[in-house]
C-alpha positions as CSV (number, residue, x, y, z in Angstrom):
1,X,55.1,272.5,102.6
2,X,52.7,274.6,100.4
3,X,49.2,274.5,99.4
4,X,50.0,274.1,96.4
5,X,50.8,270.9,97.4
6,X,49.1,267.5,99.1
7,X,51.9,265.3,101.0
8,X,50.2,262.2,102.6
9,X,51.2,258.9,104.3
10,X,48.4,256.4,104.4
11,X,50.6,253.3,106.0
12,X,53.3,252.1,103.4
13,X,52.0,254.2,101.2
14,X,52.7,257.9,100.2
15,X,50.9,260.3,98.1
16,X,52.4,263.4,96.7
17,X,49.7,265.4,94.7
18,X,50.4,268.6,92.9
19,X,47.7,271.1,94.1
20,X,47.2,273.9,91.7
21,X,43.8,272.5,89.1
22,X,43.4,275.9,88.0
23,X,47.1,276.2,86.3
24,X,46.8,272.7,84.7
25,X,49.2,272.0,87.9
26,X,52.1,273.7,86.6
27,X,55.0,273.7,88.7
28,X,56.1,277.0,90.5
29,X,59.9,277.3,92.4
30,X,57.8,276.6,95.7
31,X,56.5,273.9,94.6
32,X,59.3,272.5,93.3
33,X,60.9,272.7,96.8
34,X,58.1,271.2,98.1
35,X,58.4,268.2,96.3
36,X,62.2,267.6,97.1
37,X,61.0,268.4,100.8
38,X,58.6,265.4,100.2
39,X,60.9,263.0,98.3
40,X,63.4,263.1,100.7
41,X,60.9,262.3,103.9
42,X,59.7,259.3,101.5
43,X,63.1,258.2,101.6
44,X,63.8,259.2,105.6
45,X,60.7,257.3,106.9
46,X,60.4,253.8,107.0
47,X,56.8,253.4,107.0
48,X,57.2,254.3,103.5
49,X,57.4,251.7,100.8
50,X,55.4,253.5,97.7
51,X,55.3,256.5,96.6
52,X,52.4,257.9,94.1
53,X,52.6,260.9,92.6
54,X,49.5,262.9,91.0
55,X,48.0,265.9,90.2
56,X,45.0,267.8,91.1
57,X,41.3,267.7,89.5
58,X,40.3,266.3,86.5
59,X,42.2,267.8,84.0
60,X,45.8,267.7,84.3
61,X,48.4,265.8,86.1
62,X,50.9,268.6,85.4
63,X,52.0,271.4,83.0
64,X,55.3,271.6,83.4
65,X,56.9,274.8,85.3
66,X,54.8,277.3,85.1
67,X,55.8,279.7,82.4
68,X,54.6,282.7,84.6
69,X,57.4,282.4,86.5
70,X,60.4,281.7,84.1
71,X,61.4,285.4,83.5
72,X,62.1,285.4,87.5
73,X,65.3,283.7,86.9
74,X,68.0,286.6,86.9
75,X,70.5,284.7,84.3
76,X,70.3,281.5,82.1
77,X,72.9,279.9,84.6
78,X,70.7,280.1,87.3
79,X,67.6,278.9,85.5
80,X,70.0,276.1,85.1
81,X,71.2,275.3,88.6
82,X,67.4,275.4,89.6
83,X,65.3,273.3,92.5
84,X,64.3,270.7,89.8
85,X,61.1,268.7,90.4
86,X,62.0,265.7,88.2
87,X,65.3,265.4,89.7
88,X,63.9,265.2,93.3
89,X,61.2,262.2,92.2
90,X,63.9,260.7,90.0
91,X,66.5,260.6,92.6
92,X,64.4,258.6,95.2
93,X,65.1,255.2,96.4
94,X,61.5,254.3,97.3
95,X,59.6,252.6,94.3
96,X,57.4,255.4,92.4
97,X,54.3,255.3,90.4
98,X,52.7,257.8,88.6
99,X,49.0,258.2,87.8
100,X,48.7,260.5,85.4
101,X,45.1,261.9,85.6
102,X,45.2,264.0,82.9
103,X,47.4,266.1,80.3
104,X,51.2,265.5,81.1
105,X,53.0,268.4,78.8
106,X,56.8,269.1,79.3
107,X,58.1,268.8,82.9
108,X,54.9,267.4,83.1
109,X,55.7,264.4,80.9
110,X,59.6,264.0,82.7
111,X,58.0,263.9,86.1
112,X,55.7,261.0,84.8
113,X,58.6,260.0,83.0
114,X,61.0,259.9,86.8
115,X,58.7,257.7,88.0
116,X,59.4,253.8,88.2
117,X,55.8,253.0,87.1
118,X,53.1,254.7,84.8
119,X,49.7,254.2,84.8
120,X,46.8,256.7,82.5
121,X,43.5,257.8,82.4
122,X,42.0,257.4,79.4
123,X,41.3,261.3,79.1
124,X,45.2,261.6,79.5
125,X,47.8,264.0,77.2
126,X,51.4,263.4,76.3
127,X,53.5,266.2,74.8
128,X,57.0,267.5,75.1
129,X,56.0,271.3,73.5
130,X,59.0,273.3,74.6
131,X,60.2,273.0,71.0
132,X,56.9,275.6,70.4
133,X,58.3,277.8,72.5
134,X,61.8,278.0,71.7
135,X,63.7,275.6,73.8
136,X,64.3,272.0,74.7
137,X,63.3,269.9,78.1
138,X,65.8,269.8,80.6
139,X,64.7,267.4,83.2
140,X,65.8,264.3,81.3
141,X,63.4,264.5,78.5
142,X,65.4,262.9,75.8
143,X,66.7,260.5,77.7
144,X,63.7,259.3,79.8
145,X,61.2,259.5,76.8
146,X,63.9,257.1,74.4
147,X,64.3,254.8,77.3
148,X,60.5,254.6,77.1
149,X,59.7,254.4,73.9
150,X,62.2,254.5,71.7
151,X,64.3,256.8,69.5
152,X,61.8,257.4,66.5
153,X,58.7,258.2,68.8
154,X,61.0,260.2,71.2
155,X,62.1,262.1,68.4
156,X,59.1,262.3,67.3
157,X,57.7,264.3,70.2
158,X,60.3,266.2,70.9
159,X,60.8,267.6,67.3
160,X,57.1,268.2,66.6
161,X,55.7,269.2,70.2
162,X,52.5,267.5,69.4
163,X,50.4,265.7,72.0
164,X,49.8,261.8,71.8
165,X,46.7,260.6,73.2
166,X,46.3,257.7,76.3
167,X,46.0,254.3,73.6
168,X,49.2,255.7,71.9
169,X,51.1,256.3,74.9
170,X,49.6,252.5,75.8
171,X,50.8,251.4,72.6
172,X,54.5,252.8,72.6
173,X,54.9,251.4,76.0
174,X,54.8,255.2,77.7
175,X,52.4,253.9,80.2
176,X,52.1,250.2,81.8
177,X,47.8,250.7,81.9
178,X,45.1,253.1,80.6
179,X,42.2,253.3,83.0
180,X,38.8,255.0,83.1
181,X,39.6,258.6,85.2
182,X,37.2,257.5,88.1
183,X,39.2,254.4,88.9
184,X,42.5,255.6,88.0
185,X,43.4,256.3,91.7
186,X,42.1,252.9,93.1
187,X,44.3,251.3,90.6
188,X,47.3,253.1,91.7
189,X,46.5,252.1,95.2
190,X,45.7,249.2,94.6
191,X,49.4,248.7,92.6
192,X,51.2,250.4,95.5
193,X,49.7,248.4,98.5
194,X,51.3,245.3,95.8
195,X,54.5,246.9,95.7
196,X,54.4,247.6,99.5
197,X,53.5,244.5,100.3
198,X,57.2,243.1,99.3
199,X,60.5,243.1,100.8
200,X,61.2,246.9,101.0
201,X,64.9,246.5,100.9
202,X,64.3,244.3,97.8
203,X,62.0,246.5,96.2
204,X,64.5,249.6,96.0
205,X,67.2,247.7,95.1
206,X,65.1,246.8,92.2
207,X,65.0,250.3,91.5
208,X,68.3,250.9,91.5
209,X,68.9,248.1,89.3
210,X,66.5,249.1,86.9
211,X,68.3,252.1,87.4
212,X,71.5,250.7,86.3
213,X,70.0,248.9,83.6
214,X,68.9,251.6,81.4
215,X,72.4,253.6,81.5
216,X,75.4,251.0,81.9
217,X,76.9,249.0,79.4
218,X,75.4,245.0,79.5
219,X,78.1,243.5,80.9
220,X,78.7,246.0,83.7
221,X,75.1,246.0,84.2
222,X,75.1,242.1,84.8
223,X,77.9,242.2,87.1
224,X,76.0,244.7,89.3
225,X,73.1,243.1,89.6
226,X,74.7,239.5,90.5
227,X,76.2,242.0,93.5
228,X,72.7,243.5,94.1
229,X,71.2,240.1,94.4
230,X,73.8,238.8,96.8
231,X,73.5,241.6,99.3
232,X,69.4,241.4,99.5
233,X,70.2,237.5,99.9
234,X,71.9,238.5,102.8
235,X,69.0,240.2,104.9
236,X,66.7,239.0,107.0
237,X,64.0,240.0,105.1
238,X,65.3,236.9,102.4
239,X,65.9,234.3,105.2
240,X,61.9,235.3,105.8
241,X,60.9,234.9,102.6
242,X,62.6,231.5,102.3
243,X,61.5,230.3,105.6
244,X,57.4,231.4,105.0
245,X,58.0,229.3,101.9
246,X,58.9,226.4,103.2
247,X,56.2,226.9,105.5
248,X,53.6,227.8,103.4
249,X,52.7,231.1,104.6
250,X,52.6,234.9,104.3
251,X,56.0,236.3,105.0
252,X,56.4,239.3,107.2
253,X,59.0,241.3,105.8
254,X,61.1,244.3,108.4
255,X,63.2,246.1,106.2
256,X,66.4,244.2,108.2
């Protein structure tokens, strides 16, 4: 790992925080490997069930890539074949949430945006400014941000680079809650240990459903899911479930 990033598994739950408050938490090509590193032991080890992802201090939950470090790239190609953050938090199989402490600008907004789950602080920014500085997003920003919230708002953002503030985000559905910053991480916790609390096999084929939801056509969709739902009706983890409710209690759920 790096120091520039926090990686911690508190039972089900994992935390991935990005570590650098002074740069607004602007991701660097280390960092960026660091948090693929993480993703994938989220999605090796068991124990894990959540994942939260953060940022630093009070002001930012992240930045972006930090801009310091574009000109390192030696061609366009290869600034396009990079370790992308986004993709890494996107890609896992273990339910996500975000709490997003603070401003969220460009890659910023997309890792918020790869995460399965959004929650805010009230003191919290929304912006896709790239367009200021002469290029687009690239980790998914149009599509993510018009699955969110629509075409008109997407566009929106994307064409004018301007921030929204936490009760708009709330408003177009960019974020599930707003929260007051000093109880925006027991909220998150508190939503995780929820989320952990289910079947885990489940719970990530919910994701991937979800998943399937927002890019396949209805009908194909449908037919997936039906498919989805049979093979979690097939674990153990469902003949628990049933039996603790014919029984009237707590199910213990195994991941079999």
């Amino acid at each position: 790992m790096t120091d520039a990033l926090l990686f911690e598994i508190d039972g089900p739950v994992a935390t991935i925080t990005l570590n650098r408050p002074d740069k607004f938490n602007a991701a660097t090509p280390e960092m960026s490997k660091a948090i693929v590193a993480a993703t994938e032991e989220c999605d090796r080890n068991p124990q894990v069930r959540c994942v939260i992802v953060t940022g630093a201090g009070p002001k930012a939950f992240c930045a972006g890539s930090d801009i310091a470090t574009l000109d390192g790239y030696a061609t366009p190609w290869d600034f396009r074949n990079r370790t992308d953050y986004c993709d890494a938090i996107h890609r896992m199989r273990k339910p996500s949430l975000a709490a997003i402490n603070g401003h969220a600008l460009g890659g910023g907004l997309e890792t918020a945006l790869s995460c399965d789950i959004r929650i805010a602080s009230a003191n919290a920014k929304f912006a896709a400014p790239e367009i200021k500085l002469g290029w687009i997003g690239g980790g998914g920003m149009a599509a993510l941000l018009t699955n969110a919230v629509g075409s008109s708002h997407a566009a929106l953002m994307v064409m004018t680079g301007d921030p929204i503030d936490a009760a708009r985000a709330l408003a177009w559905g960019l974020v599930s809650e707003v929260v007051e910053p000093d109880g925006l991480m027991a909220r998150a916790r508190a939503l995780a240990a929820t989320i952990s609390s289910r079947a885990p096999i489940a719970a990530e084929t919910a994701k991937a459903n979800l998943h399937a939801a927002a890019t396949m056509p209805l009908d194909q969709a449908m037919r997936y899911e039906r498919d989805l739902q049979a093979i979690c009706f097939a674990t153990d983890d469902a003949r628990e479930g049933r039996a603790a409710f014919a029984e009237k209690r707590v199910p213990v759920f195994n991941r079999r």
